[in-house]
C-alpha positions as CSV (number, residue, x, y, z in Angstrom):
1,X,95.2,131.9,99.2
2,X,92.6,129.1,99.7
3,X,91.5,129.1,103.6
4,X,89.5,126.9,105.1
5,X,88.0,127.9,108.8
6,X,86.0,125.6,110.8
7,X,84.5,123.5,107.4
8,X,81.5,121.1,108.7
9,X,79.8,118.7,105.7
10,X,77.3,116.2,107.2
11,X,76.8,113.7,104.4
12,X,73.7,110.7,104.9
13,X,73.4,112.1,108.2
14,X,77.0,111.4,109.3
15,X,79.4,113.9,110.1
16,X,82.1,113.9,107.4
17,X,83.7,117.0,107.9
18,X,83.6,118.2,111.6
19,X,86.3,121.2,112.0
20,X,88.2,121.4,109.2
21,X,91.1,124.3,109.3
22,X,93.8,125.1,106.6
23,X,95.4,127.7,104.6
24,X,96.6,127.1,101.2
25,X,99.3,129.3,99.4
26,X,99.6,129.4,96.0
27,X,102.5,127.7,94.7
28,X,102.5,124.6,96.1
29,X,100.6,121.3,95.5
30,X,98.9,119.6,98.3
31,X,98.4,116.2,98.6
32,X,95.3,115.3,100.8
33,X,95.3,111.8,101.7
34,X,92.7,109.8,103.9
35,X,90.9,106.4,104.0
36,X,88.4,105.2,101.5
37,X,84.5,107.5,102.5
38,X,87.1,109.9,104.6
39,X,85.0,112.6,103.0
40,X,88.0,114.0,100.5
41,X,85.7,113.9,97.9
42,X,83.2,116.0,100.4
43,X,86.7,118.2,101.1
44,X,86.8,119.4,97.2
45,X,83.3,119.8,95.9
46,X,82.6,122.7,99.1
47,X,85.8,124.1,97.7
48,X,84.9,124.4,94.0
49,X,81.3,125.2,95.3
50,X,79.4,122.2,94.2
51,X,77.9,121.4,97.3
52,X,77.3,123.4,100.2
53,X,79.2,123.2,103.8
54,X,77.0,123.1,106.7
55,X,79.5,125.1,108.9
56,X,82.4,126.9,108.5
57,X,83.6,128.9,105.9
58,X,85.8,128.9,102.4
59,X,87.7,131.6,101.8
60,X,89.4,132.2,97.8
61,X,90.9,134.9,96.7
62,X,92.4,135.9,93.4
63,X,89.5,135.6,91.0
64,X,87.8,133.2,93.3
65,X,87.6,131.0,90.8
66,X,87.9,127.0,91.8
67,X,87.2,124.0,89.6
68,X,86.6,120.4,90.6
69,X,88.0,117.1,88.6
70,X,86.1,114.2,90.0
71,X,87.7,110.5,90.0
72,X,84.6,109.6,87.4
73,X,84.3,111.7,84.6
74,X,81.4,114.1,84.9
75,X,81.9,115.1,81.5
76,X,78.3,114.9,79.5
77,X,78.6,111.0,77.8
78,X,76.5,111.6,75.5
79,X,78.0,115.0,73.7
80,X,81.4,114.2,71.2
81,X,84.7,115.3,72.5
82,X,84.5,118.1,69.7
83,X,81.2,118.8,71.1
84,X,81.5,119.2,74.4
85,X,84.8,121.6,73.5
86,X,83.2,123.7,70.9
87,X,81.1,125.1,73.9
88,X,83.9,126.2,75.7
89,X,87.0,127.5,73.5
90,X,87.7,127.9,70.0
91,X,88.5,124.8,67.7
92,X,92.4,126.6,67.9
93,X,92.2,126.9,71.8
94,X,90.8,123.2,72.1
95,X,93.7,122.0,69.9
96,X,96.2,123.0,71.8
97,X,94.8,121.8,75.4
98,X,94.2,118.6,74.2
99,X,97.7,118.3,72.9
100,X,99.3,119.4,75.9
101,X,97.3,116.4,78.2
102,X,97.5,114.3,75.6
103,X,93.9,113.7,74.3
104,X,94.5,112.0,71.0
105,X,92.6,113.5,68.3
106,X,91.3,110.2,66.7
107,X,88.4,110.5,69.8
108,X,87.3,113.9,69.1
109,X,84.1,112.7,66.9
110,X,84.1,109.9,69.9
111,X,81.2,110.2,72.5
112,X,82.3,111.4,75.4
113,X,81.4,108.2,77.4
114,X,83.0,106.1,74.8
115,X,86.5,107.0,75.3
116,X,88.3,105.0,78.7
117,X,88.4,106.0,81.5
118,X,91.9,107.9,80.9
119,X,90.7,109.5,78.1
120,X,88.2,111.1,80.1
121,X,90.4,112.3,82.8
122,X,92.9,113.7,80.3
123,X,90.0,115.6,78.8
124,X,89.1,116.9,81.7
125,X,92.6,118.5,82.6
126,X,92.2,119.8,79.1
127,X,89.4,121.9,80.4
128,X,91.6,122.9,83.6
129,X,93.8,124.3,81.2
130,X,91.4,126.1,79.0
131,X,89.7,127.4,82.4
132,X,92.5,128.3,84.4
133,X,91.0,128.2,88.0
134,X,92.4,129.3,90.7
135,X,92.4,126.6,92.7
136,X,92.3,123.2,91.2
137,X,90.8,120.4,93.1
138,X,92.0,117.0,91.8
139,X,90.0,114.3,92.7
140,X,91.7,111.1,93.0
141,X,93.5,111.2,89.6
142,X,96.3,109.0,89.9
143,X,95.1,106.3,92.2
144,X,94.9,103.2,90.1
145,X,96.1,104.9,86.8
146,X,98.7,104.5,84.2
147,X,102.3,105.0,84.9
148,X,102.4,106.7,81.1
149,X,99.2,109.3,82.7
150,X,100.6,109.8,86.0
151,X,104.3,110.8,83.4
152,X,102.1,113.0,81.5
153,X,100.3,114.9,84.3
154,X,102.9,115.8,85.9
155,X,104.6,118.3,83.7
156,X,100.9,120.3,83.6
157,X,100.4,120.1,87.2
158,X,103.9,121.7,87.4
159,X,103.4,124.0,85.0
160,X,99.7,125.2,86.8
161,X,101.2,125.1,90.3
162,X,103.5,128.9,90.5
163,X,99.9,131.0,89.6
164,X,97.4,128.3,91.4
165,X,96.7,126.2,94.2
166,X,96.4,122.7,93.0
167,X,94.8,120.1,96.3
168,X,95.6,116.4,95.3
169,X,93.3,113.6,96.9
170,X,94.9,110.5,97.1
171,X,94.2,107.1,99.1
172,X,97.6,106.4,98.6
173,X,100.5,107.2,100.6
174,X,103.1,106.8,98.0
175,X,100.8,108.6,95.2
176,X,100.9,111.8,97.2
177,X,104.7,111.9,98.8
178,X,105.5,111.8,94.4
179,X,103.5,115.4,94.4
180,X,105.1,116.8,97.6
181,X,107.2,115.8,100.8
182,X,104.9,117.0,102.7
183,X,101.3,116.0,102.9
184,X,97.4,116.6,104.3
185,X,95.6,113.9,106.2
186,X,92.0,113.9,106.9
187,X,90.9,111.9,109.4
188,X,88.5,112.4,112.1
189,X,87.0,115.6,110.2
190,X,90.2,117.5,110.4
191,X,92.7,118.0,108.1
192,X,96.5,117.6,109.5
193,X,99.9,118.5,108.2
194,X,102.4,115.4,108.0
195,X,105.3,117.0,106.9
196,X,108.3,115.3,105.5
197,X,110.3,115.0,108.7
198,X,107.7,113.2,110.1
199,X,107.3,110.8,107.7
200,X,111.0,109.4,109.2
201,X,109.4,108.4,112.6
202,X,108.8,105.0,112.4
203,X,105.3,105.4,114.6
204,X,103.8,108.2,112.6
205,X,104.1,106.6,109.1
206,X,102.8,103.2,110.1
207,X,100.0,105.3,111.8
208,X,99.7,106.8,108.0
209,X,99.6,103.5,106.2
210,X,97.3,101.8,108.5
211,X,94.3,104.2,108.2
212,X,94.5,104.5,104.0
213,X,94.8,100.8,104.8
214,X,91.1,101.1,106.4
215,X,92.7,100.9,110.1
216,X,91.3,102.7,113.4
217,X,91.2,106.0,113.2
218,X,94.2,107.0,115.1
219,X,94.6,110.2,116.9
220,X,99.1,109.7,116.2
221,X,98.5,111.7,113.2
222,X,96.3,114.5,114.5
């Protein structure tokens, strides 16, 4: 379980997050959609612990153990692909990540900020699936990618999902109903369950579609 209890993140002296509340099973995958500077990216690094919340509280259990793929690579540009893997895994255990996201092996003596942007991102679910958190924050990974890496991911997000929580962000609408029915807008600082049967009322999806689209805030959806 991932629980999240009154979350407040002031970024550049604004208010992102102001009273954030959810609890995440594992099992599922949560799409957590919200307008560009909505503060999703804000949402997963106080979840995998890279930055600090200034109210509230995050709450993991299992190992406690979260990890935290931004939308740009954060990966070390300037190490090889072999490199950067040799100081996590053995040669064996690398092998067999990087087959299963798809990280041809032609770019392991590539630097790391060589290889496209794709490349980068598969390598880093490579490392999801050498690590094994639980709870897997994915930032942003399939806006404005690849139909083949959207294809690819999805079979290793299924695969993850039954032993971990795996949180989606997404500015599209579309993007996240693919990963569940259901999904997790922030807006206003709060996070908010849309679930699948609302989706069908005319008023709450155009609500939806209008602030991803950079609208009003609107307080239909909360």
């Amino acid at each position: 379980m991932l629980q999240i209890t009154n979350l407040k993140k002031v970024f550049n002296k604004i208010e992102m997050i102001v009273d954030a509340n959810y609890t995440f099973d594992k099992g599922g995958v949560y799409p957590v959609i919200g307008a560009h500077g909505s503060g999703k990216t804000l949402l997963c690094e106080c979840i995998a612990g890279l930055c600090r919340p200034d109210g509230g509280e995050i709450y993991i259990s299992g190992d406690g153990s979260a990890i935290m793929v931004h939308e740009d690579s954060t990966l070390p540009p300037y190490l090889t692909v072999r490199e950067y893997l040799g100081y996590m895994c053995s040669s064996e255990e690398a092998d067999v990540a990087c087959e299963e996201a798809g990280v041809p092996q032609e770019v392991y003596d590539h630097l790391i900020g060589a290889c496209d942007k794709e490349t980068r991102k598969r390598l880093q679910m490579a490392v999801v699936l050498i690590k094994k958190p639980y709870v897997i924050a994915l930032d942003a990974p399939f806006d404005y990618c690849s139909e083949e890496f959207f294809n690819d991911m999805m079979p290793i997000i299924d695969e993850l999902k039954d032993k971990h929580i795996i949180i989606v962000t997404s500015g599209n609408v579309d993007v996240a109903r693919s990963l569940s029915g259901d999904v997790i807008v922030l807006n206003n600082g709060e996070l908010n369950a849309v679930t699948d049967e609302s989706f069908e009322i005319p008023e709450i999806r155009q609500a939806v579609i209008d602030l991803l689209a950079g609208g009003e805030d609107d307080d239909e959806i909360n």
